[in-house]
C-alpha positions in Angstrom: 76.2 -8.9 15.1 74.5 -10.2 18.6 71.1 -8.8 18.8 69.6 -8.3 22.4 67.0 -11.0 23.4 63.5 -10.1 23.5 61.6 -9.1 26.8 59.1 -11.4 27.2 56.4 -11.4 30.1 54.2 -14.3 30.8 50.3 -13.8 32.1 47.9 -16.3 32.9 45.0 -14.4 31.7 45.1 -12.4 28.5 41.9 -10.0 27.8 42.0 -8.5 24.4 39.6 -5.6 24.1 39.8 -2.7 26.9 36.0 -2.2 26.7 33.3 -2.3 29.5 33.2 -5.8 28.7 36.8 -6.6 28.9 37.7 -4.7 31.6 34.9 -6.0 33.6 36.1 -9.5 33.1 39.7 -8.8 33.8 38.6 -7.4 37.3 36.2 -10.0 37.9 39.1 -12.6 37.6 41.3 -10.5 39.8 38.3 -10.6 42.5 37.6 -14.7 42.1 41.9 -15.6 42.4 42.0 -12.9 45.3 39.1 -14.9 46.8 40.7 -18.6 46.4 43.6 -16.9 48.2 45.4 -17.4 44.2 47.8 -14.8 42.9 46.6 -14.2 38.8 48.2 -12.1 36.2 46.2 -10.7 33.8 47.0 -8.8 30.8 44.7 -6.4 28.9 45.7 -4.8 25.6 43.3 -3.0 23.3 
């Protein structure tokens, strides 16, 4: 019996903890690639 392969998504940043603290960090990193002209992914899970 074949099983179906995983999905699998790849990030460059992960966060875990979806706290003020967290959150604050993940934007923060969004704000620093957009201002390098960069493209980040960044994951946040609780």
């Amino acid at each position: 019996m074949d099983r179906d392969p995983r999905e699998v998504m790849e990030y460059d940043v992960l966060v875990v903890g979806a706290g003020p603290s967290g959150l604050s960090a993940a934007i923060r990193l969004k704000q620093l690639a957009n201002e390098a002209g960069q493209e980040l992914s960044v994951c946040v899970v609780e």
